[in-house]
C-alpha positions as CSV (number, residue, x, y, z in Angstrom):
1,X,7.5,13.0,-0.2
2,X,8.3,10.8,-3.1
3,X,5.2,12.1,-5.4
4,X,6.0,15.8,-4.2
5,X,9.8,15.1,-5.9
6,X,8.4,13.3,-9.1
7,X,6.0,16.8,-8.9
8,X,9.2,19.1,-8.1
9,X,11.3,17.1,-11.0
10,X,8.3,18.4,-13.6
11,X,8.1,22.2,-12.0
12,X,4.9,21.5,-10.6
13,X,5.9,21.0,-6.4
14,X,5.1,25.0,-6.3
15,X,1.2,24.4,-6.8
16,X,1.2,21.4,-4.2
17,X,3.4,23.0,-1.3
18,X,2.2,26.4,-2.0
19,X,-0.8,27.6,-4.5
20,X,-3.6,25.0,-4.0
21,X,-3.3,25.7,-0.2
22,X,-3.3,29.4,0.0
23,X,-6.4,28.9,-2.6
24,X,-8.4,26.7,-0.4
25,X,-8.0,29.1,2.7
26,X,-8.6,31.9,0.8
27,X,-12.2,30.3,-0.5
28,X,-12.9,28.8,2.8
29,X,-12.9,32.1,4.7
30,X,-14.4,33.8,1.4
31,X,-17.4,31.6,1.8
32,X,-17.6,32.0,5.7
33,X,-17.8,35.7,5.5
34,X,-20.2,36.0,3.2
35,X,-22.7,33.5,4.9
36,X,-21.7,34.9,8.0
37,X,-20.4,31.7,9.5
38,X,-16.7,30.7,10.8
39,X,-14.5,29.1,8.3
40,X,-14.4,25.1,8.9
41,X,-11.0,24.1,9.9
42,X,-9.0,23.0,7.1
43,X,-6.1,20.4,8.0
44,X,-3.2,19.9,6.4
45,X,-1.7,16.6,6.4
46,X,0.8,17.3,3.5
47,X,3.5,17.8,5.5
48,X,7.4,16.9,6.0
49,X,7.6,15.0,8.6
50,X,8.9,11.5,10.0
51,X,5.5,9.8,8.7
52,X,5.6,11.0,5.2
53,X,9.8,10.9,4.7
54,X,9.4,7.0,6.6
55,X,11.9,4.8,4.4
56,X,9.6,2.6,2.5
57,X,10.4,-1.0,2.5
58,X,9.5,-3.0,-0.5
59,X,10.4,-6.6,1.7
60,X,7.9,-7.7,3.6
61,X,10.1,-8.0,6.8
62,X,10.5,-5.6,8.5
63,X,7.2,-3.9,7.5
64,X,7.0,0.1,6.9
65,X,5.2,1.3,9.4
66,X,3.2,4.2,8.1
67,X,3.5,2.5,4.1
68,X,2.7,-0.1,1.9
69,X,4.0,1.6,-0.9
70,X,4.3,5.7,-1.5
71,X,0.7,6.0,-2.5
72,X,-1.2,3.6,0.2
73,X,-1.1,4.4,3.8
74,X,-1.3,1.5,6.5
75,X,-4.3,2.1,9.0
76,X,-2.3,3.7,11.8
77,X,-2.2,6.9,9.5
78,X,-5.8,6.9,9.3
79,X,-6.4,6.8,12.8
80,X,-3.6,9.5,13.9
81,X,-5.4,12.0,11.2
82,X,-8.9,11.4,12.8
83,X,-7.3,11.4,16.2
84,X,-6.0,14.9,15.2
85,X,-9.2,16.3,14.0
86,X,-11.0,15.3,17.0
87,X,-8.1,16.4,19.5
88,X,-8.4,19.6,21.1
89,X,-4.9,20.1,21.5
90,X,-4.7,19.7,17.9
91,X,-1.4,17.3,19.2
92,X,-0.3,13.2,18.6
93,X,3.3,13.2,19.8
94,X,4.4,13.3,16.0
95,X,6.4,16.6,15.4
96,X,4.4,18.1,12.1
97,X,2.4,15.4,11.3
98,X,-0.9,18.1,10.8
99,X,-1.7,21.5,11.0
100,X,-4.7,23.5,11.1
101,X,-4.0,26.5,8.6
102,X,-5.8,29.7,8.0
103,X,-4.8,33.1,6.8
104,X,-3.3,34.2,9.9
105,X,-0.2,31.6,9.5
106,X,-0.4,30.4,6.2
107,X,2.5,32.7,5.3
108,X,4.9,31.1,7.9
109,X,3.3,27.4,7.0
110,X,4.0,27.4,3.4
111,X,8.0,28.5,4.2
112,X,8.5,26.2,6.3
113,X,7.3,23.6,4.5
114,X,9.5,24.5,1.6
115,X,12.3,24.1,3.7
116,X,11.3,21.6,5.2
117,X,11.3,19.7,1.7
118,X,14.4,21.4,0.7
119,X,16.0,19.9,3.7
120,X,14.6,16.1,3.0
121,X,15.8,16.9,-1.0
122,X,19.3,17.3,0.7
123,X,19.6,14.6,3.0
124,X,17.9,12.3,0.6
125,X,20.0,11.5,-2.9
126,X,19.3,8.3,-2.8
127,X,15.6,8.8,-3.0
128,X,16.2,11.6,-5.6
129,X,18.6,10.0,-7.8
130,X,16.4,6.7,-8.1
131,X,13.2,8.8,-8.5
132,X,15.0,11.2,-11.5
133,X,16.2,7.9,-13.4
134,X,12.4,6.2,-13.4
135,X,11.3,9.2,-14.5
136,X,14.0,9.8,-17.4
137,X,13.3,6.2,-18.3
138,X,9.9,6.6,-19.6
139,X,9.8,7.7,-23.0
140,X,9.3,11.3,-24.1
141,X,10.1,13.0,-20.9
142,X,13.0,15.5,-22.0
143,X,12.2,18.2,-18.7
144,X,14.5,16.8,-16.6
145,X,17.8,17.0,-18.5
């Protein structure tokens, strides 16, 4: 979630949550139809949830346990996406950790998702206020005033 704020602080969380996923199952089932074939399944693991909001710990004790930092997963993520690609009940006990998307629920995905972020933006100023004084920090970056 933290790289989707620096992304929303820049005007650019749109093309993540929304755009570059309605493109790729729009050119997935493009490309099906016209070689006659069912679209492959395309799994989303960009997703709010408790795995991707975890609290990361920069200590060493007590570890994170999905993180090392925001932009390296520990091994446990790994596993829970291939377990979920190769589950038929498409289910790991973690509430929204993937989703299979497709045109047919796409629409529905892509709002809740928003709110979903929208929700984690509210209940996390701590996050947001450390991430927007980083960012206003480095020289040159006058978008966020």
């Amino acid at each position: 979630m933290r790289y989707i704020e620096i992304d929303h602080m820049f005007g650019r969380s749109e093309k993540i949550l929304d755009t570059r996923k309605r493109i790729l199952v729009s050119v997935n089932e493009q490309v099906a139809k016209e070689s006659g074939e069912a679209p492959f399944p395309i799994y989303d693991f960009l997703l709010v949830n408790e795995v991707t909001t975890e609290e990361i710990r920069f200590s060493d004790y007590p570890p994170s346990n999905y993180w090392f930092e925001s932009s390296h997963y520990r091994k446990a993520i790994g596993d829970m996406m291939v377990l979920f690609m190769l589950s038929p009940e498409k289910s790991l006990g973690v509430d929204g950790f993937a989703k299979v998307i497709s045109s047919s629920n796409i629409d529905q995905h892509i709002s809740e998702q928003v709110s979903l972020f929208n929700q984690w933006r509210d209940n996390s100023p701590t996050v947001i206020n450390e991430l927007s004084k980083r960012a206003k920090a480095i020289e040159g970056v006058n978008k966020l005033d």
